[in-house]
N, C-alpha and C positions, 0 to 999 in steps of 0.2 A: 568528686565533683565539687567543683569551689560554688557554682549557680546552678542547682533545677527549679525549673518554672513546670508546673502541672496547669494547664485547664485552664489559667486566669480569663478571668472575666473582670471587665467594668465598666459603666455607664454613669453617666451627670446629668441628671434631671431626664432618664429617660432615653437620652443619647449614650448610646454604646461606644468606647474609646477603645476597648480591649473585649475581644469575641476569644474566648477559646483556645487563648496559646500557649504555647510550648515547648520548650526548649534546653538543653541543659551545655553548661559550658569545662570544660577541664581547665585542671589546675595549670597556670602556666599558657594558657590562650588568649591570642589578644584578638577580639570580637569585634568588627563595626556592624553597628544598629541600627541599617537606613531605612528611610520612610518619606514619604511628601511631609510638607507640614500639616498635624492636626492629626497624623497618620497613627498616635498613639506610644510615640516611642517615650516621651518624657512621663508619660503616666506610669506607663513599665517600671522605669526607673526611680520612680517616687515611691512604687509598692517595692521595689527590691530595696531601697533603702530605709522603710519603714514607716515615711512619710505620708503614706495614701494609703488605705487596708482594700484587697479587692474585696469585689462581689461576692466571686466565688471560684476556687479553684487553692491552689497551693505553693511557694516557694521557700525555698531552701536560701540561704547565701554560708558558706563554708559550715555547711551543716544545720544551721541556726534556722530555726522556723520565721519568718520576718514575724511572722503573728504573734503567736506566743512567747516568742525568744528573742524582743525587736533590740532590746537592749545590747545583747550578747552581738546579736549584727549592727547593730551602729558602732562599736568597738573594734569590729573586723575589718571595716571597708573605710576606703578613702574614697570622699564624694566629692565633685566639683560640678554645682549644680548649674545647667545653661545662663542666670544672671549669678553671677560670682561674688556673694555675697561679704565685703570688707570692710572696714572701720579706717576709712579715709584718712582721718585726722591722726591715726595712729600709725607708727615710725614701724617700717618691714618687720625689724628682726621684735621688737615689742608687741607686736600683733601676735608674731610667731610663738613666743614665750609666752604669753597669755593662752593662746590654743593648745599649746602644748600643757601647760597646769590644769585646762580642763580635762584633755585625757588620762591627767595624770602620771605621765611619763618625763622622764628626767629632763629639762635644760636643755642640757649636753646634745641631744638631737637637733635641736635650731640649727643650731652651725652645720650639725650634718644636709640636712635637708635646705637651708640656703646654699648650700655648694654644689648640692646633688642637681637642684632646677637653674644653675647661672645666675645666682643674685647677690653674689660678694659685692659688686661695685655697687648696690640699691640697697641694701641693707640697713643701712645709716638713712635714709630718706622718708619720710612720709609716703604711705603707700599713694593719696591724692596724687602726686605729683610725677606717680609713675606713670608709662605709655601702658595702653591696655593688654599689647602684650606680657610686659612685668605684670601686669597684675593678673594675669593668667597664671603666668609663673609661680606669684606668693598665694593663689588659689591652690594649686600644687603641690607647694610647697607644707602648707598647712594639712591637703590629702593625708600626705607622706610620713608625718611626725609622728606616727606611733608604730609606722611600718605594717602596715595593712596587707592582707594579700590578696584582696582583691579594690582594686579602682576601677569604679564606677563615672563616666567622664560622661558630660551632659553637653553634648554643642558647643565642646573647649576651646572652637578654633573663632567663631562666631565675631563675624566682626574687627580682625585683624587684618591690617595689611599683609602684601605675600612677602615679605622677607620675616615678618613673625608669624604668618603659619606657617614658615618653613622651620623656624625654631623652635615650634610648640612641638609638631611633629616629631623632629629630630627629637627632642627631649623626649614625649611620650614613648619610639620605641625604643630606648634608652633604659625607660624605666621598664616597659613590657620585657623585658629580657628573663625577668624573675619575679614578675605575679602578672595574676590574669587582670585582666582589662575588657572591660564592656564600655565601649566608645559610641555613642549614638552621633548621628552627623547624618546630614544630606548632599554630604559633598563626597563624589564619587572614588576622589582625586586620594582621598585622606584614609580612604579605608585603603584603596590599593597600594600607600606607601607606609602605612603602619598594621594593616592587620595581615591577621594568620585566615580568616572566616567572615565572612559577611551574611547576619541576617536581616532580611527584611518584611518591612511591615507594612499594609497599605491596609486603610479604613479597619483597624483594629483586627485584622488576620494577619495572620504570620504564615509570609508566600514565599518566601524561598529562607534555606539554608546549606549555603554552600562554602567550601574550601573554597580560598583564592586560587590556590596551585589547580585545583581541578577544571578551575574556569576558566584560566589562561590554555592551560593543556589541552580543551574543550571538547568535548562528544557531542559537540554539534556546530550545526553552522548552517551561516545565514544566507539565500542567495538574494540578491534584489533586480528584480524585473520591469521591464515596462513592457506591455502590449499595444496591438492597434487598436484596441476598445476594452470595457470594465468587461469584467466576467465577474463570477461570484467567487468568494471566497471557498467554498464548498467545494464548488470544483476542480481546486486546484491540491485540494487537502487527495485527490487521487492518485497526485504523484506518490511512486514508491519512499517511503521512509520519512515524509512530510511529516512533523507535530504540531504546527501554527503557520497559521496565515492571516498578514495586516498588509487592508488595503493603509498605506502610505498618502497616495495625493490621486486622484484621476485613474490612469492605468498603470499606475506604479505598484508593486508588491514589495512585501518584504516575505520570504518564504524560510523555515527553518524546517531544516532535517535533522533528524539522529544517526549520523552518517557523521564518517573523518572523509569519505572520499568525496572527490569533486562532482558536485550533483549539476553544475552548469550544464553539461552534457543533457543530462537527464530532464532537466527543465527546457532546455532548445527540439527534444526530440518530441516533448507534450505534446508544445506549443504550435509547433509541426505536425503532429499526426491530425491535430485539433483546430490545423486552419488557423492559426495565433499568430500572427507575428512579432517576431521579438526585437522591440526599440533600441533597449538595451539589457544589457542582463550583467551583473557584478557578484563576487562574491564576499562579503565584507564580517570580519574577529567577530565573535561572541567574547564578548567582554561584559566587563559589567556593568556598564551604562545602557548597552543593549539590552540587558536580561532588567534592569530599573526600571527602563520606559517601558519594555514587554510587561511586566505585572505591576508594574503602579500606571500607566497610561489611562487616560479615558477612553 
C-alpha cells in the first residue's frame, strides 16, 4: 500500500475538520479527493504530508509513519501544495537546481524533470514572469526531482484557464502512469479525466469511495418524477428496489434504485395504483456529479 489512513481525527479550536476516516490507496493509483470547500480535504493532506499532526488515529505513506517517521515521508512524496509556493525573482531551471540540492540528488534530474512537465522553452526565464499555468508546471516540476512515488496534488488546477487545465491534466495522467497520485479538487470534470477512484469527503466524514469504472458501469439508477401534488418522501421509499428519495423543487423527485432494469415502469404503475399522476417522469446516468450533490448536498 503506498497510503493507509486509520481513524484520523482533527479539530481547530474545537471544530472538527476530520471525524474518523479511512482509507488506503495502492501502489500505482491515481485518486481524486473531492469535497465542498472547508469539507477537510487539505487538512488530510497536510497530516499525509507531515505538516499538521492528527488528533487521533494513524497513517502510513509508502510505509513511513507520517508521526514518527515524518522525515523518511517528506523524502518519498512529491507535494504541490493548493497556493504553489516559489521564488518569483528566481530563473526556472535555478529554482529547480536549488530544490534539487536540498533533496540532495544529483543536477542531472533538472533537465530531466523540465522536459518531463513541458518547460524547455521557460527554463531560461524568471519563474514571475511565467502564466500560472507554467508555474504549476515548475511546481511539478520541483514535485518530481527526486522521483517520488507517490504525489500528493493539492487544488493543482485552481485558478487556471481551460486550455491550461487541459495541459495540467494532460501532464498529470502522464505522470500517474507510474506512481500513485492522491489529487484533491472539487472539480468533477478532473477527476473523471485523470483518475482511476474517487473519494469523497463532506464536513470531515469520508462518504463514498468508489472506482470510476464501477460508476460509469453503474448498479444503480436514477428516475426523475413530477406528480399532481407533494407526497412525502417516505412513501415513495415503497417502491420495489428504491435506496433514496430527494424532493428536487415542488412535486419533482429524484428517485434511486438498486436496479440495472428500467424502473420507469414501476414508478408509472405506483403512481397509478396510488391515484398519482405522473407530470413527467425521465430516467437520467448516475454519474459522479449525481452521487456529489447526493452526499455533499444540504
Amino acid at each position: 500500500m503506498s497510503i493507509v489512513v486509520e481513524n484520523l481525527s482533527k479539530a481547530y479550536k474545537g471544530q472538527p475538520a476530520l471525524k474518523n476516516v479511512s482509507f488506503k490507496v495502492d501502489k500505482g493509483e491515481v485518486v481524486g479527493f473531492l469535497g465542498p470547500n472547508g469539507a477537510g480535504k487539505s487538512t488530510l493532506m497536510k497530516i499525509l504530508t507531515t505538516y499538521l499532526s492528527a488528533d487521533e488515529g494513524k497513517a502510513w505513506v509508502n510505509g513511513y509513519d507520517v508521526t514518527t517517521e515524518a522525515s523518511q515521508v517528506q523524502r518519498s512524496i512529491g507535494y504541490l501544495p493548493e497556493h504553489n509556493p516559489l521564488y518569483l525573482e528566481m530563473y526556472v531551471k535555478e529554482y529547480l537546481t536549488f530544490i534539487a540540492e536540498l533533496y540532495g540528488v544529483s543536477k542531472s534530474v533538472v533537465s530531466e524533470s523540465i522536459q518531463q512537465v513541458g518547460l524547455e522553452k521557460e527554463a531560461a526565464k524568471k519563474i514571475g514572469q511565467l502564466s500560472k499555468g507554467y508555474r504549476q508546471r515548475v511546481g511539478l516540476a520541483a514535485a518530481l526531482l527526486h522521483h517520488p512515488e507517490v504525489l500528493i496534488l493539492d487544488e493543482p488546477t485552481t485558478g487556471l484557464d481551460p486550455n491550461q487545465l487541459l495541459e495540467i491534466r494532460k501532464l498529470i495522467r502522464e505522470i500517474g502512469k507510474d506512481r500513485t497520485i492522491l489529487l484533491s479538487t472539487h472539480i468533477m470534470k478532473e477527476v473523471e479525466s485523470v483518475c482511476d477512484r474517487v473519494l469523497i469527503i463532506n464536513k470531515g466524514v469520508l462518504v463514498a469511495d468508489k472506482k470510476l469504472k464501477e460508476l460509469r458501469e453503474g448498479t444503480e439508477q436514477i428516475i426523475e418524477v413530477e406528480f399532481d401534488y407533494r407526497v412525502e418522501e417516505a412513501f415513495l421509499l415503497k417502491i420495489p428496489h428504491v435506496t433514496h428519495v430527494k424532493n428536487l423543487a415542488g412535486f419533482v423527485y429524484e428517485i434511486t434504485f438498486s436496479h440495472t432494469e428500467d424502473m420507469r415502469p414501476a414508478v408509472f404503475d405506483f403512481a397509478h395504483d396510488n391515484k398519482l399522476k405522473t407530470l413527467q417522469l425521465s430516467r437520467k446516468n448516475k454519474n459522479l456529479e449525481s452521487l456529489f450533490t447526493e452526499l455533499t448536498g444540504p
